[in-house]
VOGUMAR-463614 format. One line per field, with one value per residue (C-alpha): residue in three letters; z, y, x. Coordinates in Angstrom, 1 decimal, padded with zeros to 4 digits. Each point is the difference from the previous one (the first is absolute). Layout:
BEGIN
res c(ALA,...)
up c(Z,...)
north c(Y,...)
east c(X,...)
***
This chain:
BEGIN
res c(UNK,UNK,UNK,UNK,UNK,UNK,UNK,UNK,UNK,UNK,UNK,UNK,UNK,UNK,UNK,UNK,UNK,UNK,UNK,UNK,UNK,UNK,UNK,UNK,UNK,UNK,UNK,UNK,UNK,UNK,UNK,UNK,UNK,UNK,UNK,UNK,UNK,UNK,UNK,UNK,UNK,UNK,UNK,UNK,UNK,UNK,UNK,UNK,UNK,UNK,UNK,UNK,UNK,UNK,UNK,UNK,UNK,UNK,UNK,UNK,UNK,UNK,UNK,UNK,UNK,UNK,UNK,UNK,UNK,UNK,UNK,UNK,UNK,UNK,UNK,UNK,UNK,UNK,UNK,UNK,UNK,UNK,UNK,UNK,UNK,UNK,UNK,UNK,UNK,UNK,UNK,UNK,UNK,UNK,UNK,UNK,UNK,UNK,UNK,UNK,UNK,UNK,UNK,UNK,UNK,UNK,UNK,UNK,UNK,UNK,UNK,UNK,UNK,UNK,UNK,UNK,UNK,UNK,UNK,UNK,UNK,UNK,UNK,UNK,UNK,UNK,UNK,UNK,UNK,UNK,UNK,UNK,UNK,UNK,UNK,UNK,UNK,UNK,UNK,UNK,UNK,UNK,UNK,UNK,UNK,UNK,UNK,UNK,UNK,UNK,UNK,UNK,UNK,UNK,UNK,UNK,UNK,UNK,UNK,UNK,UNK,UNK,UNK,UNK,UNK,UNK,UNK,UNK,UNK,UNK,UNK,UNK)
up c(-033.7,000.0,001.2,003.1,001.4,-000.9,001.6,003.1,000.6,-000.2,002.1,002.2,-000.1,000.5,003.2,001.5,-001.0,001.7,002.8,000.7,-001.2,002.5,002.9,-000.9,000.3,003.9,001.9,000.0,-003.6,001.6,002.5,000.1,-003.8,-000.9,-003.0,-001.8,001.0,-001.0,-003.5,-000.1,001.3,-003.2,-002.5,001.7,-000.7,-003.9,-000.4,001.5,-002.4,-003.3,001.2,000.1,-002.5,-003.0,-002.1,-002.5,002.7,001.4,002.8,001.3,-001.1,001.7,003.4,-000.8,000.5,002.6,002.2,-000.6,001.1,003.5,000.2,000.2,002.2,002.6,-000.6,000.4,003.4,001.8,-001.4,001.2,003.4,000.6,-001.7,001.9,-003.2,-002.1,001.7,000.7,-003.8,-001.0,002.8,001.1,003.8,002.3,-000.2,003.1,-001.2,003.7,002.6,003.2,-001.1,-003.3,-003.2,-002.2,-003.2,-001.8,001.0,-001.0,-003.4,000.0,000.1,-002.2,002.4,000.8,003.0,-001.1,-000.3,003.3,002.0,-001.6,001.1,003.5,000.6,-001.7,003.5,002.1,000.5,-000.8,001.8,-001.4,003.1,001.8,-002.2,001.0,-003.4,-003.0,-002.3,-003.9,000.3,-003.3,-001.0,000.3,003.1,002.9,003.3,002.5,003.6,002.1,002.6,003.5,000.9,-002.7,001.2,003.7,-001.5,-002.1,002.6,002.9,-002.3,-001.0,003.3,001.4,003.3,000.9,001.3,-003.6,-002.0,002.0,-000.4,-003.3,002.3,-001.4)
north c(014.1,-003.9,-001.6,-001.9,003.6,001.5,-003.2,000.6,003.4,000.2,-002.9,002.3,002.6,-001.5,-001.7,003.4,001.4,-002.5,000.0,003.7,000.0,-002.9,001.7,003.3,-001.7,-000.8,-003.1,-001.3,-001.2,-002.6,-001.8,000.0,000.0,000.9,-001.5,003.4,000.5,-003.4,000.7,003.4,-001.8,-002.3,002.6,002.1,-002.7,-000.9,003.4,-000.4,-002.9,001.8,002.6,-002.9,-002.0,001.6,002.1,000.8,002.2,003.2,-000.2,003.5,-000.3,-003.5,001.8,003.1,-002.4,-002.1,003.6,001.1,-003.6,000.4,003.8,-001.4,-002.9,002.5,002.5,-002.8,-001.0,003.4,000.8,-003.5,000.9,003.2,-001.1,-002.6,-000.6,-000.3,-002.7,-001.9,000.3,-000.9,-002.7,-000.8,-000.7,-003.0,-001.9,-002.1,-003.4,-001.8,001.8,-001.5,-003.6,000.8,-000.2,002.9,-001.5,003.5,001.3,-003.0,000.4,003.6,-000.5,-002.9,-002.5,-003.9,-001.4,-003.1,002.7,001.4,-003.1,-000.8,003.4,-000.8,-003.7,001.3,002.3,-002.2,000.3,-003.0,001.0,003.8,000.3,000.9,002.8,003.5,002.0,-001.0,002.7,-000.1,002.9,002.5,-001.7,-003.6,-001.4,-001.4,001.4,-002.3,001.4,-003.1,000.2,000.7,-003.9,-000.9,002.9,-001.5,-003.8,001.4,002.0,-002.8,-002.6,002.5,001.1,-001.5,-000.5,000.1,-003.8,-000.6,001.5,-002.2,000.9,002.1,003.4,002.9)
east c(035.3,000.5,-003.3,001.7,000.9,-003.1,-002.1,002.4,-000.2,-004.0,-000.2,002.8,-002.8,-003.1,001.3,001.3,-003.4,-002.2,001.8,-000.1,-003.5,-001.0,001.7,-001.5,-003.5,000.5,000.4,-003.8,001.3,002.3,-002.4,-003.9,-001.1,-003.8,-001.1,000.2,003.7,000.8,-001.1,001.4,003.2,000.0,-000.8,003.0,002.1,-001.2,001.0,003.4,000.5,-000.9,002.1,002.5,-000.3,-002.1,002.4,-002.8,-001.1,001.5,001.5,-001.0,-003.8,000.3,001.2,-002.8,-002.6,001.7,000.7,-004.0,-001.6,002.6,-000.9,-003.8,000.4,001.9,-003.1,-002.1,001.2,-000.4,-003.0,-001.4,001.9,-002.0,-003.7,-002.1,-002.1,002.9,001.6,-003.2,-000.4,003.6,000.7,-003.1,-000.7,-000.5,-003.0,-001.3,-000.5,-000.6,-002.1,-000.3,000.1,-001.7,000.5,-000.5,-001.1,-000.8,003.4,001.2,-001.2,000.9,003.4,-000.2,001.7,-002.1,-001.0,002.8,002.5,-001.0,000.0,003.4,001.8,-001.7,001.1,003.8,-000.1,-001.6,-003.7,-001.7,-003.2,-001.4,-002.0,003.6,000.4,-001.7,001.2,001.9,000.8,001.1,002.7,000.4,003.3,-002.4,001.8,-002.5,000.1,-001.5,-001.2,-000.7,-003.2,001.1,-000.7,002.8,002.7,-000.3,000.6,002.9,001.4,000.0,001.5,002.8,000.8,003.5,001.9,003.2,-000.4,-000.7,002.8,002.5,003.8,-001.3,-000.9,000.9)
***
């Protein structure tokens, strides 16, 4: 078989395969990555490549081991759905990092994240004063979750608050 064919069709196949593979997986896949699922995400796709691209390898052995790491990663994900200390082990879980206006240092460190990295995230959303803040949490996925003191949410809540006079001709 000419080499352009060849080079086509596996390219043909490792496409189709990743793409039933991926949908097989579920839709978590396609929007909130963990750091493990990221990773898995990138070896799934080297895989699809050799598949593509590597004619020294075969093309069924190639898709063997592509099928087995998928069939693992969907294993994966119900098993961490129904165990507790699974998915605390797997993904990890949120760590408070800001307690009523105070800094956590030793959760801080536990999740390997700085005080300049912390202040940074917090000014990015906002809060230039940490005494506004009653929790700020480091989510599993690494995102931070801010939960403003009560004193805050009333500030916020006035200064968002519209009337009618103000919207003008622009009423809905």
């Amino acid at each position: 078989m000419p080499v352009i064919i060849e080079g086509v069709m596996r390219a043909a196949f490792a496409f189709i395969s990743l793409l039933v593979l991926i949908r097989l997986m579920g839709r978590r896949y396609s929007s909130q990555l963990t750091f493990f699922e990221y990773i898995t995400g990138a070896a799934i796709g080297a895989m699809g490549a050799i598949i593509a691209v590597n004619q020294n390898v075969s093309i069924w052995g190639a898709f063997a081991a592509l099928l087995t790491f998928v069939v693992l990663m969907i294993l994966n994900g119900y098993l961490i759905l129904e165990s507790r200390p699974l998915r605390k082990l797997m993904q990890g879980e949120a760590v408070v990092v800001i307690q009523k206006g105070n800094i956590l240092g030793g959760n801080l460190t536990m999740v390997k994240y700085s005080r300049d990295d912390l202040v940074a995230v917090l000014k990015e959303k906002g809060y230039s004063d940490i005494s506004d803040i009653e929790y700020a949490i480091i989510e599993s996925n690494g995102k931070l979750d801010i939960i403003p003191n009560s004193r805050t949410r009333e500030v916020n809540s006035r200064s968002r608050e519209v009337s009618p006079e103000d919207m003008g001709d622009k009423q809905i």
